[in-house]
C-alpha positions in Angstrom: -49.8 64.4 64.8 -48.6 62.9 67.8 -45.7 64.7 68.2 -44.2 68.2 68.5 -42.5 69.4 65.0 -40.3 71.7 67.1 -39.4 69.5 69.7 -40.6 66.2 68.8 -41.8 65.7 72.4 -45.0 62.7 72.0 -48.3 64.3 72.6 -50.7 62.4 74.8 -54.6 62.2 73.0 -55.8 63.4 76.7 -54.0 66.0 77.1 -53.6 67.3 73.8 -54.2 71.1 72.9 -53.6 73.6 70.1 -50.0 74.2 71.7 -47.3 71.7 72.9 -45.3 72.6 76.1 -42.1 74.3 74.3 -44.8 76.4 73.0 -45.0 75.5 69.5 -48.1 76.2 68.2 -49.4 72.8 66.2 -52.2 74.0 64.3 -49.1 75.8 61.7 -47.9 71.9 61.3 -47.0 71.4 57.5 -49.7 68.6 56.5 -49.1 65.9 54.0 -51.4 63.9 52.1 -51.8 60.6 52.3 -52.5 58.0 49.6 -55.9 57.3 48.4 -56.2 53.6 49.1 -54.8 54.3 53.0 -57.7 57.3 53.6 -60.2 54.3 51.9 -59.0 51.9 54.4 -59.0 54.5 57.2 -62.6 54.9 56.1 -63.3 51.8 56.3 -61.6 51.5 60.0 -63.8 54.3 61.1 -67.0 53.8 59.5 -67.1 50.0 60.4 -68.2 49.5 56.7 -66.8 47.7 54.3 -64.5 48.7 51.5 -66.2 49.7 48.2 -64.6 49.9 44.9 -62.5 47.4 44.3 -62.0 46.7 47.9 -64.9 44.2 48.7 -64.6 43.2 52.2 -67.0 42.4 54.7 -67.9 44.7 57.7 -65.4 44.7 60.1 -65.8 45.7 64.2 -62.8 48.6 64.6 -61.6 45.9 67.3 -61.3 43.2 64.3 -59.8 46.3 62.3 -57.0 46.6 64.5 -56.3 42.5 65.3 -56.2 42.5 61.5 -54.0 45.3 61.2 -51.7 44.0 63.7 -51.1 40.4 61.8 -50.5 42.0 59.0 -48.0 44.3 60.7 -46.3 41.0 62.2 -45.9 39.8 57.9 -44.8 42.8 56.4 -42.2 43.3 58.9 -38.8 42.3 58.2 -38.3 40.3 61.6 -42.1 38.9 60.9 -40.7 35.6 62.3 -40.7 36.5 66.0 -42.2 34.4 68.5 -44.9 36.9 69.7 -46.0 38.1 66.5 -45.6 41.3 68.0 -44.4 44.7 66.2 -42.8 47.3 68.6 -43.6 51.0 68.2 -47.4 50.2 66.9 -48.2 53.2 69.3 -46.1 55.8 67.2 -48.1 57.6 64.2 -44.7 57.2 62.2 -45.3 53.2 62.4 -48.7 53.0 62.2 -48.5 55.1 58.9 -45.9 52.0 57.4 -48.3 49.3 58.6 -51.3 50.5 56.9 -49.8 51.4 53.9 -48.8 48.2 53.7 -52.7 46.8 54.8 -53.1 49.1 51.6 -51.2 46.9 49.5 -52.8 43.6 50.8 -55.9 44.5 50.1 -56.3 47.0 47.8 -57.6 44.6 44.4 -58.9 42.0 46.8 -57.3 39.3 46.8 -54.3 39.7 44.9 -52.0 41.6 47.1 -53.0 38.9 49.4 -52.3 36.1 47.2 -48.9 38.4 46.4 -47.9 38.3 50.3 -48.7 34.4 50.3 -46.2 33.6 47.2 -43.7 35.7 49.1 -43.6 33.6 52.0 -44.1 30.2 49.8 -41.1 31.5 47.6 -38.5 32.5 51.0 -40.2 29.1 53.2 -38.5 26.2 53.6 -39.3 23.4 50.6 -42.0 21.4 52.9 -45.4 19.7 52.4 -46.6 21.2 55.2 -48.8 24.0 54.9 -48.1 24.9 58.6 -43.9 24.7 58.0 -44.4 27.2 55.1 -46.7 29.9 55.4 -45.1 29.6 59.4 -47.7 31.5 61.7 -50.2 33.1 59.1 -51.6 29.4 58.5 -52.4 29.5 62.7 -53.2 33.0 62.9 -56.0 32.6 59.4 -57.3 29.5 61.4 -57.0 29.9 65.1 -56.5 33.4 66.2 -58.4 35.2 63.5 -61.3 32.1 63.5 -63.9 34.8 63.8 -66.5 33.9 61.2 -65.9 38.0 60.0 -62.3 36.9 59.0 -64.0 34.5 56.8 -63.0 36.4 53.4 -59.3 35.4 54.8 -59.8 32.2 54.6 -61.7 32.1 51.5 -58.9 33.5 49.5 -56.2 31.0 51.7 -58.1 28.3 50.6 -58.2 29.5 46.6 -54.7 30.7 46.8 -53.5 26.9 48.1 -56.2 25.0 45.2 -53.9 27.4 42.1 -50.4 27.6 43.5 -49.7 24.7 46.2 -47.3 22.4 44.6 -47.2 20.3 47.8 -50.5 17.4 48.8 -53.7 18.3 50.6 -55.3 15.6 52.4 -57.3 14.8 55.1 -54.5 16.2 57.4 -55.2 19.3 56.2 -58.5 19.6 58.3 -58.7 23.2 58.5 -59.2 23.4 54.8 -63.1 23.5 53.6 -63.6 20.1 51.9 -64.7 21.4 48.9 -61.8 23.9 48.1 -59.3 20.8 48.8 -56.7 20.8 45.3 -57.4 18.1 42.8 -55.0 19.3 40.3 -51.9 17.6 41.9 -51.2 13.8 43.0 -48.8 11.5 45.1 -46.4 9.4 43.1 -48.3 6.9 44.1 -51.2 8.3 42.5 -49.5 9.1 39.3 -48.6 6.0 38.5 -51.8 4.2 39.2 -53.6 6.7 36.8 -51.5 6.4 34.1 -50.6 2.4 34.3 -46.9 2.6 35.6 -44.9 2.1 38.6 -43.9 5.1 40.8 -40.0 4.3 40.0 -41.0 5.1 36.4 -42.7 8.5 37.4 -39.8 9.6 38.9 -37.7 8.1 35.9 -39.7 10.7 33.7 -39.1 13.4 35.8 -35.5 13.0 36.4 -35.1 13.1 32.4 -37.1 16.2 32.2 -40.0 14.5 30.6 -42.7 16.1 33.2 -43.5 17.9 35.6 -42.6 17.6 39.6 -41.9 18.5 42.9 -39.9 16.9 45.5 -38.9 17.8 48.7 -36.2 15.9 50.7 -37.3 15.7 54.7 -34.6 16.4 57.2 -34.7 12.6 58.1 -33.8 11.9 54.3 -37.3 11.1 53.3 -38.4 11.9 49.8 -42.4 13.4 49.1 -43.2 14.2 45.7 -46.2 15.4 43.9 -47.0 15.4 40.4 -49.6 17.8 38.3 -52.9 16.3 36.8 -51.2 17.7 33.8 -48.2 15.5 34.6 -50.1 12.5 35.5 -51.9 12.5 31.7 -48.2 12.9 30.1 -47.2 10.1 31.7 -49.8 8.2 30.7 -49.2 9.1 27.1 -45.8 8.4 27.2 -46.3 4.4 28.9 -49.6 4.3 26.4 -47.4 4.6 23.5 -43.7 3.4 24.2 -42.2 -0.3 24.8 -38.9 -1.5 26.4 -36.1 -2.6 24.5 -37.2 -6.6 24.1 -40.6 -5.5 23.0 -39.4 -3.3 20.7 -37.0 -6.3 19.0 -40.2 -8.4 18.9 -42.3 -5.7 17.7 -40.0 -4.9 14.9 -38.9 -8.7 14.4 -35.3 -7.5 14.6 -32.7 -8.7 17.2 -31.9 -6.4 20.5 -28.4 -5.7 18.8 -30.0 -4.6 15.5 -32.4 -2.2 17.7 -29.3 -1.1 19.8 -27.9 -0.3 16.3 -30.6 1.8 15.5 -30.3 4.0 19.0 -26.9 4.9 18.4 -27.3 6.3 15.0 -30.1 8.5 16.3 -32.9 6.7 14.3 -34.9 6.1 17.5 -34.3 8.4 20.1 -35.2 7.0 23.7 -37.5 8.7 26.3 -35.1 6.5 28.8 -32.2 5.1 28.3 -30.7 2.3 30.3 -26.9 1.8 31.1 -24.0 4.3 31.9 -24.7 3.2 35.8 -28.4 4.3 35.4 -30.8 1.7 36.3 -33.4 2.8 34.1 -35.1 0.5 32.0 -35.3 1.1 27.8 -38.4 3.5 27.2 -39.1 4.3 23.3 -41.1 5.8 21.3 -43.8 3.3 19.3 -44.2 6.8 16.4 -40.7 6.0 15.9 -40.7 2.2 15.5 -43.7 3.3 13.4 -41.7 5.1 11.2 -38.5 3.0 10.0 -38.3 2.6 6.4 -41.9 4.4 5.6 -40.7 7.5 4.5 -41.3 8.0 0.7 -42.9 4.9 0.8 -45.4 6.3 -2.4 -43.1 6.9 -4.4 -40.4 4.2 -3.5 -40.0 2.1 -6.7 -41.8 -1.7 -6.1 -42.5 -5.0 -8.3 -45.7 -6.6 -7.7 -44.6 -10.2 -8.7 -41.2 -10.5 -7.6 -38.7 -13.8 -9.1 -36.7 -13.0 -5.7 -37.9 -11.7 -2.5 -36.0 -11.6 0.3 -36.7 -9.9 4.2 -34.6 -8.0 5.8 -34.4 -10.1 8.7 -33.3 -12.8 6.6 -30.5 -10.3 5.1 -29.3 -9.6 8.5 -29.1 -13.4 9.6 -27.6 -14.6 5.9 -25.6 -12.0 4.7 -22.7 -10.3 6.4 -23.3 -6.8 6.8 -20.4 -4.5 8.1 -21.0 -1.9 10.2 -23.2 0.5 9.9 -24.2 -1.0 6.8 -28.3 -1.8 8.5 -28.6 2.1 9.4 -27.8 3.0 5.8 -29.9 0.3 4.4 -32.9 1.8 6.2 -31.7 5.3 5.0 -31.8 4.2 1.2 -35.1 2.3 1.8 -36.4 6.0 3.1 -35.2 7.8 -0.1 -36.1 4.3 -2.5 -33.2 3.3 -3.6 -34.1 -0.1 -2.9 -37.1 -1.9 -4.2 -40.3 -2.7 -2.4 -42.5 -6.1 -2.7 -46.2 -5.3 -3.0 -48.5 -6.1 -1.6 -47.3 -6.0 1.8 -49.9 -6.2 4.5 -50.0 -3.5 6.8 -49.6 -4.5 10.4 -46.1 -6.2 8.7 -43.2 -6.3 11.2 -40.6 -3.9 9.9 -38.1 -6.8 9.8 -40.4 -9.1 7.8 -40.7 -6.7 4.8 -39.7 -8.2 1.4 -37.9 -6.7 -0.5 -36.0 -7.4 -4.2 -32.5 -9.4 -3.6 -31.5 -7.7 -6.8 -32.1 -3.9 -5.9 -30.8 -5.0 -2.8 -27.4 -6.8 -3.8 -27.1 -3.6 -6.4 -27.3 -1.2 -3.7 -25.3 -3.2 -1.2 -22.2 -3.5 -3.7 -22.7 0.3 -4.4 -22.3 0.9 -0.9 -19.3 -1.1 -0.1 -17.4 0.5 -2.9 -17.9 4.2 -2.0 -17.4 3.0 2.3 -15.5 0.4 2.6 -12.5 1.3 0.3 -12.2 -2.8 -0.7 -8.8 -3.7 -2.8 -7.8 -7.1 -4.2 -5.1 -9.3 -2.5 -2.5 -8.2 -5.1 -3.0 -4.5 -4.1 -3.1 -5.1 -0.4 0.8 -7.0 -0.6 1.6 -4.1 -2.6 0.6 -1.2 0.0 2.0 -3.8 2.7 5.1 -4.1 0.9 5.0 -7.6 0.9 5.1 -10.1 -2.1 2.1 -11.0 -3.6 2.4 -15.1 -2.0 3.1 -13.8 0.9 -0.3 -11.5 1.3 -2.2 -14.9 0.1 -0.3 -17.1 2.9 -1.3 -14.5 5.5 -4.9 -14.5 4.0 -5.0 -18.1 4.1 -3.7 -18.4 8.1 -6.4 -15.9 9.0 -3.9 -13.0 10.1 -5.2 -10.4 6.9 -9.0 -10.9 6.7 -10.6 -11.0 3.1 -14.2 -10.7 1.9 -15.3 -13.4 -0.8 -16.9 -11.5 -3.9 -20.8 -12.5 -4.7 -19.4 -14.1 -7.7 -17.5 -16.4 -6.0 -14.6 -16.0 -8.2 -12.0 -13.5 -6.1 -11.0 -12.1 -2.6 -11.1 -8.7 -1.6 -9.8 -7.0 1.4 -11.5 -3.5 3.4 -8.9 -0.2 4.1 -9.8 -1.1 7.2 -8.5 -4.3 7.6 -5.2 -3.1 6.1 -4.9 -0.8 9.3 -5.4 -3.4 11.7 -3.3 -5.9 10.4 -0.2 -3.1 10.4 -1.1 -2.6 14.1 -1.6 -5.9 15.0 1.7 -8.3 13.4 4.9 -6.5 12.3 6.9 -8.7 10.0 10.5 -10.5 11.0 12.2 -8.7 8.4 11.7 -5.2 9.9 13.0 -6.1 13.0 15.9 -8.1 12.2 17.0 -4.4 9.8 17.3 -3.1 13.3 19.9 -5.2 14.6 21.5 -5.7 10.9 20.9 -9.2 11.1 18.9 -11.3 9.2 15.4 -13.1 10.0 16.5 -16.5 11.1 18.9 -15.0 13.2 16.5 -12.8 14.9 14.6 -16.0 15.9 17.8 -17.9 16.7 17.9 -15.1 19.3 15.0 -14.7 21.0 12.0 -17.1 23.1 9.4 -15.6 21.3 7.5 -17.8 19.1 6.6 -16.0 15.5 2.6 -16.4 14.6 3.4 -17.9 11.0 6.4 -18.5 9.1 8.2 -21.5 7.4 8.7 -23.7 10.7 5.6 -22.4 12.3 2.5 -23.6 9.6 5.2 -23.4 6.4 4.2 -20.1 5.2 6.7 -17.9 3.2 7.2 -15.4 6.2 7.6 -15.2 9.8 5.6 -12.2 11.3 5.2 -11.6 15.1 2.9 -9.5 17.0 3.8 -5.9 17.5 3.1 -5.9 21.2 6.1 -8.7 21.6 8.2 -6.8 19.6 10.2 -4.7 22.6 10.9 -7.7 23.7 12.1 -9.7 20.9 14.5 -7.1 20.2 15.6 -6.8 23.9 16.3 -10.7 24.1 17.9 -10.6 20.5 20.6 -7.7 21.5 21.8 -9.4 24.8 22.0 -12.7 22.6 24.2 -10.6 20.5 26.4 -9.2 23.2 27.0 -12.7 24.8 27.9 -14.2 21.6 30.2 -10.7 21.2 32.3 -11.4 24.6 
């Protein structure tokens, strides 16, 4: 006790007797208990020995005890960052009590509740590469103030707590460090990228696209440090080991960059990187993938050994006309074989040099048209139009309504699609003369605007202009009509 329970006057060791001076008698003080790990380290303090079970530590002088005691009393306090170091009160038995309970803690299961105090301050620090900026005075006071070669243990577990946990770079800066306990598990970007074949743009590239590991740290002058895990380090060079850029892949597959595009934006190769959208990145995919296109099923895919007409599919691509997204589903009905195979077929073939049968291919082609493109002869198209029939085959023939020859060769056929844009493209001279109840050749007596076909343009049947000159064609036309009016 070191003070009265009655009067709470402070008791002085010298001068201490049974009674204080208000005389209350201190021998009828109530007494508490303290923990078991705080009476082991007061043991410890005492006896000069060091802590047994569980609590290895070397022998400590009680002068080292309480130097020790008083760091830790500096840490575990919440204004720890003072410039002194210094805890006020250290004299009261009320504050001593907190401060070993919390030596207690530290280093009761040697090390961990020393490792525990280091994350805490690695976890609140600021983001630095400087062990000195992060663990603040504990990394002087290990090193400096508590260099006594009894304080060793300290530095021991410093030095094993940085080699598991320290995200940031130790180097030959670091020259307080033992040599041999220095980390090897994490490298510069500069480092990274020389292990695994790359540049250190593309580490970062990786990182930034949550592909691995890192840490970066932004420097008040706006300078970037980052380190990367071993771990890290043999990702990335997996990932340049086994992935090409855009043109190699085209050359790899013998397909051209737009067919390979083609095949990114269906999702049948998904990038590691992708470039464009503002993002300077450069095209990083997957070889497994390219690997992969058009081998699925392959056993049971149905072939011909001796084929009367093999074809490639890069010569399909260059010869025929393929709508769109017609290549995606021709690799999707070579997956489930629905088109036949030529064997044999060496096996380090490009994927764009495989053969396959024109006729499974021309079979599955028209099969696919039908049920996706929605084609309709000329006579139908003029019909949903509303047009006359020589009227759908003069616009055909000037190029304004698009048709698909037939691989007989013997009719024209035009897509839904093309039905659509030709409705929102040209708007016929007819409709808009109904709206001033006149009649076509008045309409154009009326107005600048030069029609895109019709009888005095190329001698079609029909005039038809564009629909984005219609506003004004009917503007012009009406204040023709009004001056002619007056």
């Amino acid at each position: 006790m070191d003070s009265c329970p009655s009067c709470h006057r402070k008791q002085r060791i010298e001068n201490f007797c049974a009674r204080c001076t208000c005389g209350q008698a201190l021998s009828t003080s109530n007494i508490l208990q303290a923990p078991p790990e705080v009476i082991e380290l007061q043991r410890a303090f005492i006896t000069g020995r060091g802590l047994t079970e569980g609590l290895d530590l070397p022998r400590l002088t009680p002068s080292n005890w309480i130097r020790l005691l008083e760091k830790i009393a500096a840490f575990t306090e919440s204004s720890h960052k003072r410039k002194t170091g210094q805890v006020a009160g250290l004299h009261n038995l009320s504050t001593t009590i907190t401060v070993v309970q919390q030596a207690s803690k530290i280093l009761n299961t040697w090390p961990k509740g020393f490792h525990a105090l280091l994350q805490d301050l690695q976890e609140k620090g600021t983001a630095s590469f400087s062990l000195q900026k992060t663990f603040g005075r504990l990394y002087h006071w290990l090193y400096v103030d508590l260099h006594d070669p009894e304080f060793l243990f300290l530095r021991d577990a410093f030095d094993t707590y940085v080699n598991e946990h320290w995200w940031g770079l130790v180097c030959r800066r670091n020259r307080r460090l033992q040599n041999n306990q220095r980390p090897k598990h994490r490298a510069s970007i500069g480092m990274a990228a020389n292990a695994s074949g790359t540049t250190p743009t593309r580490v970062k590239q990786l990182h930034l696209a949550g592909l691995i590991e890192a840490k970066n740290v932004i420097h008040p002058s706006g300078r970037q440090s980052w380190s990367v895990p071993i771990t890290s380090v043999a990702e990335v060079c997996e990932l340049a080991r086994h992935s090409v850029d855009l043109r190699s892949a085209a050359a790899y597959l013998a397909l051209p960059r737009c067919r390979v595009r083609e095949l990114i934006s269906a999702g049948m190769i998904h990038p590691h990187l992708s470039a464009g959208d503002g993002i300077s990145y450069s095209w990083m995919l997957p070889r497994s993938e390219l690997d992969g296109l058009g081998t699925a099923n392959i056993q049971s895919a149905p072939t011909e050994s001796q084929p009367s007409d093999p074809i490639t599919i890069l010569h399909a691509l260059k010869s025929w006309r393929l709508e769109p997204g017609a290549f995606t589903a021709l690799i999707r009905a070579l997956n489930a074989g629905k088109i036949t195979r030529i064997v044999p077929t060496p096996a380090n073939t490009p994927f764009g040099k495989t053969e396959l049968s024109i006729k499974s291919l021309r079979e599955w082609l028209e099969n696919w048209r039908k049920e996706h493109l929605l084609s309709m002869s000329i006579s139908d198209a003029a019909k949903i139009l509303g047009l006359k029939e020589q009227v759908a085959y003069d616009l055909v023939d000037a190029g304004l309504l698009s048709a698909r020859m037939e691989r007989s060769g013997h009719a024209r056929r035009i897509s839904n699609v093309e039905i659509s844009r030709f409705k929102e493209t040209y708007v016929a001279a007819s409709d808009l003369s109904k709206m001033l109840n006149t009649s076509s050749r008045g309409l154009i007596a009326r107005t600048q605007i030069t029609p895109v076909t019709g009888p005095k343009v190329d001698g079609k049947r029909q005039y038809f202009f564009k629909r984005s000159d219609s506003e004004l064609i009917l503007s012009q036309a009406s204040r023709s009509a009004s001056i002619l009016a007056l």
